[in-house]
C-alpha positions in Angstrom: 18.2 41.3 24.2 15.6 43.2 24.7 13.7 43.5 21.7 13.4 39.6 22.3 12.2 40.5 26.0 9.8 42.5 24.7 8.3 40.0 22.0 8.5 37.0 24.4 6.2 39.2 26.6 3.8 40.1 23.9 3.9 36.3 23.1 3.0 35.6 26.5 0.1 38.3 26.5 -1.0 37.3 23.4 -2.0 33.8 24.6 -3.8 34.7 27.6 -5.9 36.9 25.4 -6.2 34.0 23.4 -7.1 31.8 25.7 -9.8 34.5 27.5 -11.0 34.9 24.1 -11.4 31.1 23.1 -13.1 30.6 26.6 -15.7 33.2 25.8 -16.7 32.3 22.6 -16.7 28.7 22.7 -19.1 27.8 20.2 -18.0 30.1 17.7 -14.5 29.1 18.1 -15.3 25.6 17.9 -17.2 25.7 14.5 -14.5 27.9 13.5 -12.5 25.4 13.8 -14.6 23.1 11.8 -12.9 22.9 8.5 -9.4 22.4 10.6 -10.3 19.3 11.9 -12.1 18.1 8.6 -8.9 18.7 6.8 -6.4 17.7 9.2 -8.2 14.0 10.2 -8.4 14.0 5.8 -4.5 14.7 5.4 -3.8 12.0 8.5 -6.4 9.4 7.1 -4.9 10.2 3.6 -1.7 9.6 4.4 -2.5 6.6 6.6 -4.1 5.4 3.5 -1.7 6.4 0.6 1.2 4.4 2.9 -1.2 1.3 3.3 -1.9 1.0 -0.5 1.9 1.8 -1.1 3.4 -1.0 1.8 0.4 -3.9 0.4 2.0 -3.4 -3.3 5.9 -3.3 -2.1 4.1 -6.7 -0.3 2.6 -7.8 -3.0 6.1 -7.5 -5.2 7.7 -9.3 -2.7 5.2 -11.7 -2.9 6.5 -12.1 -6.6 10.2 -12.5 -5.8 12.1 -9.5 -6.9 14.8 -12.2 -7.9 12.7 -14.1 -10.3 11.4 -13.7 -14.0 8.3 -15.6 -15.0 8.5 -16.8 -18.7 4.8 -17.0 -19.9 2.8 -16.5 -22.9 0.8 -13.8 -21.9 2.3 -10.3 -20.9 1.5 -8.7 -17.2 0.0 -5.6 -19.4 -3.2 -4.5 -21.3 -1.9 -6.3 -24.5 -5.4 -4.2 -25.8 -6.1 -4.3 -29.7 -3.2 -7.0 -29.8 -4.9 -9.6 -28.4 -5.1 -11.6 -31.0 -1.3 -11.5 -31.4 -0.8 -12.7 -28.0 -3.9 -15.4 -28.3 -2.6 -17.3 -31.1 1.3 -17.5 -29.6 1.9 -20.9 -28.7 1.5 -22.1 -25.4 3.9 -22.7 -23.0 5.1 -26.3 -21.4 6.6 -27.1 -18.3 9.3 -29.1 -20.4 10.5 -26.0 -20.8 12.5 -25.7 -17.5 14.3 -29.0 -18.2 15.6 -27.4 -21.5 16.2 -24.2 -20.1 18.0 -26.0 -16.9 20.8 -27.4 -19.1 21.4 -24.4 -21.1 21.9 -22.6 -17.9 24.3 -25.2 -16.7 26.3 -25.5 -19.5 26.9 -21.7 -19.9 29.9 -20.2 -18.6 29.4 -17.3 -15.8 25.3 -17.7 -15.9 23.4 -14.9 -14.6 20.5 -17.2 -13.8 20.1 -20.1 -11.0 17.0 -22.7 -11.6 14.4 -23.0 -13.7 10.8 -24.2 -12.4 8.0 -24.9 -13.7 4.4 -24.3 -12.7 0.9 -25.1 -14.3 -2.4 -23.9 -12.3 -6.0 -25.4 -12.4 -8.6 -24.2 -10.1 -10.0 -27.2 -7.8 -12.6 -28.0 -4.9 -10.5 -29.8 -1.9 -12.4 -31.2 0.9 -12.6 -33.4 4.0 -15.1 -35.3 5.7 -17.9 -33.3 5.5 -16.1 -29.8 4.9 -15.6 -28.7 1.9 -13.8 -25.4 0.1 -13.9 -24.7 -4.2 -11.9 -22.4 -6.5 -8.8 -23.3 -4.8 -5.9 -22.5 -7.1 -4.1 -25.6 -7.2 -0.9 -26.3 -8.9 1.6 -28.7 -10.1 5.6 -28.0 -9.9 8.8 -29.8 -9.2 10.4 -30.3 -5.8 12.7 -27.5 -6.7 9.9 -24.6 -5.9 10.8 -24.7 -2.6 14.1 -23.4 -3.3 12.0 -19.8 -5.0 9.2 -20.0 -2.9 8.7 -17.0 -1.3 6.4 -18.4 1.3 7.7 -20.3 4.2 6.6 -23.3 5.4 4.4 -23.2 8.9 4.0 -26.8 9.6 5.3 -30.1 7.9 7.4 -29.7 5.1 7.7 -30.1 1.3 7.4 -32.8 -1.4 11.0 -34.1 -2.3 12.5 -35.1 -5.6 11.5 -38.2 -5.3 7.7 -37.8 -4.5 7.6 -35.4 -7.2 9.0 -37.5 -9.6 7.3 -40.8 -9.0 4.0 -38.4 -9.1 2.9 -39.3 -5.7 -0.5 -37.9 -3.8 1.0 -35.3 -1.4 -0.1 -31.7 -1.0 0.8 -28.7 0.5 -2.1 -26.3 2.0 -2.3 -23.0 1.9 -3.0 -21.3 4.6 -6.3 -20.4 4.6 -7.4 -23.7 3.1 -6.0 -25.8 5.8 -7.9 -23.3 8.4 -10.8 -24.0 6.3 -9.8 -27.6 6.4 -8.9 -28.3 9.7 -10.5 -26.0 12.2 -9.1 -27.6 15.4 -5.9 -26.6 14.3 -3.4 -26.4 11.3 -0.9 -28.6 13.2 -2.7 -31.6 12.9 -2.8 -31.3 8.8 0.6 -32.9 8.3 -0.4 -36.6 7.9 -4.0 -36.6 7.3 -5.5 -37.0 3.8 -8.2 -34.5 1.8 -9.6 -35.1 -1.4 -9.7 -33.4 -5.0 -12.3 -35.5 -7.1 -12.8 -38.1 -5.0 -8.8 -38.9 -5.2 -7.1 -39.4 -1.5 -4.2 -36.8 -0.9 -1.8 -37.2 1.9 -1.2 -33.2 3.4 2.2 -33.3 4.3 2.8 -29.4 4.8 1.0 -26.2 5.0 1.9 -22.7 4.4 2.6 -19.7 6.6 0.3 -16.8 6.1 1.5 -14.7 2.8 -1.7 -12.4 2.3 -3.2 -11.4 -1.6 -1.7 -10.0 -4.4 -2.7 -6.0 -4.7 -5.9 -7.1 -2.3 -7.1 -9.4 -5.8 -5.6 -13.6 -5.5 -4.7 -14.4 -2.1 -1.6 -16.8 -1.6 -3.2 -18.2 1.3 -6.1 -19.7 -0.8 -4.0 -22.2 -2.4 -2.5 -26.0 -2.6 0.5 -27.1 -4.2 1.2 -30.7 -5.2 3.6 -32.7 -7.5 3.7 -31.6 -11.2 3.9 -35.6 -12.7 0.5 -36.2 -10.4 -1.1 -33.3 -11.8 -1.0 -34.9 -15.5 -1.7 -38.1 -14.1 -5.2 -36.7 -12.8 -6.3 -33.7 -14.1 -5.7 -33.0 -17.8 -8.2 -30.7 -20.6 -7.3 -27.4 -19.2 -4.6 -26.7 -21.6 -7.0 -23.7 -23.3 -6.3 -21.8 -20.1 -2.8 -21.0 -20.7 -1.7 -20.9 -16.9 2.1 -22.8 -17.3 4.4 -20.5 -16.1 8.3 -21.1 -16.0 9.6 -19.4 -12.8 13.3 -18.2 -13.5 15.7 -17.4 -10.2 18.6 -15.0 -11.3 21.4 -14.4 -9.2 21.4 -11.4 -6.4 23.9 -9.5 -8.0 23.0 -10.1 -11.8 21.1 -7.0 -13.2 17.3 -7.5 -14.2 17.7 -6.5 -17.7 20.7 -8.9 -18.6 18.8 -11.4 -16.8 15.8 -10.6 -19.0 18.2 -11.1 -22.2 19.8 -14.6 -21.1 16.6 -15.5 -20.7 15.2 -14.8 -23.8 18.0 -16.1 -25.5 17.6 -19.4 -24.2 14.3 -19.7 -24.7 14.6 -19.0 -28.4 16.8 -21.7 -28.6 14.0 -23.9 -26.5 11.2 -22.5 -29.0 13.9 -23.2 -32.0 13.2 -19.1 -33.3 14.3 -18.3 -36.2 17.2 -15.4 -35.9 14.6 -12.2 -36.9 11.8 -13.8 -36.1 9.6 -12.3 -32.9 9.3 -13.7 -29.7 6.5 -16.0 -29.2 6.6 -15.9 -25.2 7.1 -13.1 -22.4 9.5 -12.8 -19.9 7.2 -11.2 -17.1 8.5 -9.6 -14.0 7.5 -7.5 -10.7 9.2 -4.2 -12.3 6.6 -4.4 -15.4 4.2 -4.2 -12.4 5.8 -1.2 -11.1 5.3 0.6 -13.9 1.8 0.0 -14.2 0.7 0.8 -11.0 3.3 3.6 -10.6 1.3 6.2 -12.3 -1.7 4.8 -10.7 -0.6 5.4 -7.1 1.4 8.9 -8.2 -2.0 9.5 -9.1 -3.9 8.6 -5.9 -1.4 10.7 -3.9 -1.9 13.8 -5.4 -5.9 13.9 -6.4 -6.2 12.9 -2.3 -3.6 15.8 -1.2 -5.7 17.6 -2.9 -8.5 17.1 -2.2 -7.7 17.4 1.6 -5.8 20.5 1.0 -9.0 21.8 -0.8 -10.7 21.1 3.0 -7.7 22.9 4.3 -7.9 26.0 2.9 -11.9 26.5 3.1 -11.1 25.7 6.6 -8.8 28.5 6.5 -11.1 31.1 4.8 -13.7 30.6 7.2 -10.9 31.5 9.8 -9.8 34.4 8.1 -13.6 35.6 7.9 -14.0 35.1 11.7 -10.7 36.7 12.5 -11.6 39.9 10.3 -15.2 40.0 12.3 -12.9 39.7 16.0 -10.5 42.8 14.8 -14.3 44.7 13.7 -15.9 43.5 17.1 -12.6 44.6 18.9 -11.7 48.0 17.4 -11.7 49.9 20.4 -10.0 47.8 22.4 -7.5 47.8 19.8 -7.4 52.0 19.8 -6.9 51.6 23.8 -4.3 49.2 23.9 -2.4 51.3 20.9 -3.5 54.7 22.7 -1.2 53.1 25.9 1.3 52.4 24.4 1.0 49.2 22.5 3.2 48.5 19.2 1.8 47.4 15.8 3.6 44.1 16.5 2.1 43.4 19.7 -1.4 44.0 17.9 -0.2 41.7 15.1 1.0 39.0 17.1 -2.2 38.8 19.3 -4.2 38.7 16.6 -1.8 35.4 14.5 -1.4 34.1 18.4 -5.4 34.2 18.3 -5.8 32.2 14.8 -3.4 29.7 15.1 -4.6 28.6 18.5 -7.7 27.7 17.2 -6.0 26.2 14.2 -3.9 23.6 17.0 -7.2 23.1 18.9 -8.6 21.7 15.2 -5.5 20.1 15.0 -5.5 18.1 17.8 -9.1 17.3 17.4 -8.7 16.1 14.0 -5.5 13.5 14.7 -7.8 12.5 17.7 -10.4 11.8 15.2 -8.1 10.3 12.9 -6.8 8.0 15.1 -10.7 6.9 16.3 -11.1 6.2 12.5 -7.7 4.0 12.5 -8.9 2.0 14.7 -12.1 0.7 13.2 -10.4 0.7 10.4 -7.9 -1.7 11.9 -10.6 -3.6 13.7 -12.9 -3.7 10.3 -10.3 -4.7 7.8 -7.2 -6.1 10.1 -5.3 -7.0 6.7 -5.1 -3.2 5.5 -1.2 -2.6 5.9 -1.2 1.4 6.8 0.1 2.7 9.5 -0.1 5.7 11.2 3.3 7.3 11.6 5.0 10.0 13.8 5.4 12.0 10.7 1.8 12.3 10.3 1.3 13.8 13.2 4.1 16.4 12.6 3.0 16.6 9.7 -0.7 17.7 10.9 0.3 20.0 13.7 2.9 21.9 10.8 -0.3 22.2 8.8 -2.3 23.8 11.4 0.3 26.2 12.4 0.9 27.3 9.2 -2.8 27.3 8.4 -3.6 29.2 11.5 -0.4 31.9 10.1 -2.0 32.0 6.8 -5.3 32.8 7.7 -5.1 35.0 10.7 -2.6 37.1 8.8 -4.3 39.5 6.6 -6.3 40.6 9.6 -4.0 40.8 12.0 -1.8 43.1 9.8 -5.2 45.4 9.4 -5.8 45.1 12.8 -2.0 46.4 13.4 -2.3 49.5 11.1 -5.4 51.1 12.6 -5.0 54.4 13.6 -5.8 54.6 17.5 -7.6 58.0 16.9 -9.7 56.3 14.7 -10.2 52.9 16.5 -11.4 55.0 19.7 -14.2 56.8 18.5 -15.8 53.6 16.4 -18.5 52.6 18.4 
């Protein structure tokens, strides 16, 4: 017990020199303390921004349905010197998910649920006087409300019936009925806009879904009845947007899902057996690895970067902390001349650095936080957040930075010989 009496009390001591000391030399413990803060608000902002970019893709993937395969002619890759290859394949049609329906309901213990199909075309909507282009407009069956990740926010969607009798209905994004109706997206269900000078009845409108990895928002579109679509806007066949959206079942694993698929749809392409695949089956884990490496990447070249500010924060403690012990030598012979051990020396000395070190600390989360806000305020879509764990994780840094860099000297300081200390001047 009473070696532990006896460091508690040097603790204690140790701070109130500390504290004497710190109160003294204000300014030079404050730019001392410089590169602490600089690194610590780096590793919080960092992290703050490494979870923000890592919670919009998980968003973005959800955006995609983790449940559904997208059967396409192009692959969600850089297809590079094989572009050719890809160009000439032939291009998809939205019979396709007819064909693909009735395989997939005539075979036994199917690992897949509905086919839909989806073709895109880029259009201006308006009303009255207001007016919005590049919308991404496209055509599908009633049954994309059934693998619609989106939900709907007012109204409702198309039926079979509309859909099949091609009839002018729409559905609004969100930001397009914003756009569209700035009194208030309520009122949209009902009233008519206009693509090329044809009357659409709005009879739904979207909740807000956000953009795909910060690029295509899914607010800035309108989705209406694939038989109206050909019945108005055809000669954008070149751009190869039809898509087949594919639902598998919860429990049926990606990659078998992947092979039923393709399997069906070489029977829909009428493949010859050892011929290649003319189509892709696309989906939100070919995604994943893509951007996997990319964010693996981001973490570490910014952890190190702001580890870089950590420890040139911490030599330029270490430098000021060798100066104290050389400015303090006699009072270092004194207190070892009355009977002070090494250990209290050593402990005053680490007590010293890593106060200053916590004083950066809490001065750079403080910091950090100032610059969360206007980055909140300035860009209120960025997803990060700024957890609990970063501040641990900044107060763990500056303790053991504060360790690290008051250590050398305070050992040195420990091992002087009072003799010695008491007759530098």
């Amino acid at each position: 017990m009473i070696p532990l009496r006896r460091t508690y009390n040097d603790l204690i001591e140790s701070i109130r020199i500390a504290y004497e000391q710190l109160r003294v030399h204000k300014m030079r413990s404050m730019l001392t303390a410089l590169g602490v803060i600089i690194g610590v608000a780096a590793v919080i902002l960092m992290g703050f921004a490494i979870n923000g970019i890592d919670t919009g893709f998980q968003n973005s993937i959800n955006m995609l349905g983790t449940d559904q395969l997208y059967v396409q002619k192009w692959p969600w890759k850089n297809v590079g010197d094989d572009w050719m290859l890809y160009r000439n394949r032939r291009s998809m049609d939205t019979r396709y998910a007819d064909q693909l329906n009735e395989i997939i309901g005539t075979t036994p213990n199917s690992g897949l649920v509905i086919a839909v199909p989806t073709d895109v075309i880029n259009q201006r909507i308006s009303r009255n006087s207001d007016s919005i282009s590049g919308i991404r407009t496209m055509g599908t069956t009633s049954d994309y409300n059934f693998i619609n990740t989106g939900e709907i926010e007012e109204g409702r969607f198309f039926t079979q019936a509309e859909a099949l009798a091609g009839q002018n209905v729409i559905v609004l994004g969100f930001d397009v009925a914003q756009s569209l109706f700035p009194e208030g997206i309520h009122l949209a269900p009902g009233q008519n806009v206009k693509i090329k000078d044809i009357n659409f009845t709005v009879i739904g409108t979207l909740a807000r879904q956000g953009s795909f990895l910060g690029m295509q928002s899914f607010d800035n579109q309108a989705i209406l009845p694939l038989q109206t679509m050909r019945k108005f806007f055809t000669g954008h066949r070149w751009r190869d947007t039809t898509s087949i959206h594919v639902l598998k079942k919860t429990e049926t694993p990606l990659e078998v899902a992947r092979d039923e698929i393709i399997g069906a749809m070489r029977r829909v392409r009428h493949l010859e057996p050892g011929a290649s695949n003319d189509f892709e089956v696309n989906s939100s884990d070919a995604l994943e690895d893509t951007f996997g490496p990319v964010k693996k990447g981001v973490t570490i070249a910014g952890f190190f970067i702001t580890g870089l500010a950590l420890f040139v924060g911490a030599i330029g403690i270490m430098n000021i902390t060798f100066v104290s012990v050389k400015e303090r030598t006699p009072e270092i012979g004194t207190r070892r001349a009355i009977g002070a051990r090494q250990s209290s020396i050593l402990i005053q000395f680490l007590t010293e650095s890593t106060s200053i070190c916590l004083i950066g600390g809490i001065i750079g989360v403080i910091l950090a936080f100032i610059a969360k806000l206007l980055i909140t305020h300035y860009f209120p879509n960025f997803p990060g957040s700024f957890s609990p764990a970063l501040i641990a994780l900044a107060f763990i840094l500056s303790v053991c930075t504060g360790i690290f860099s008051g250590f050398i000297p305070a050992y040195q300081a420990s091992r002087l010989d009072p003799a010695t200390a008491l007759r530098q001047d």
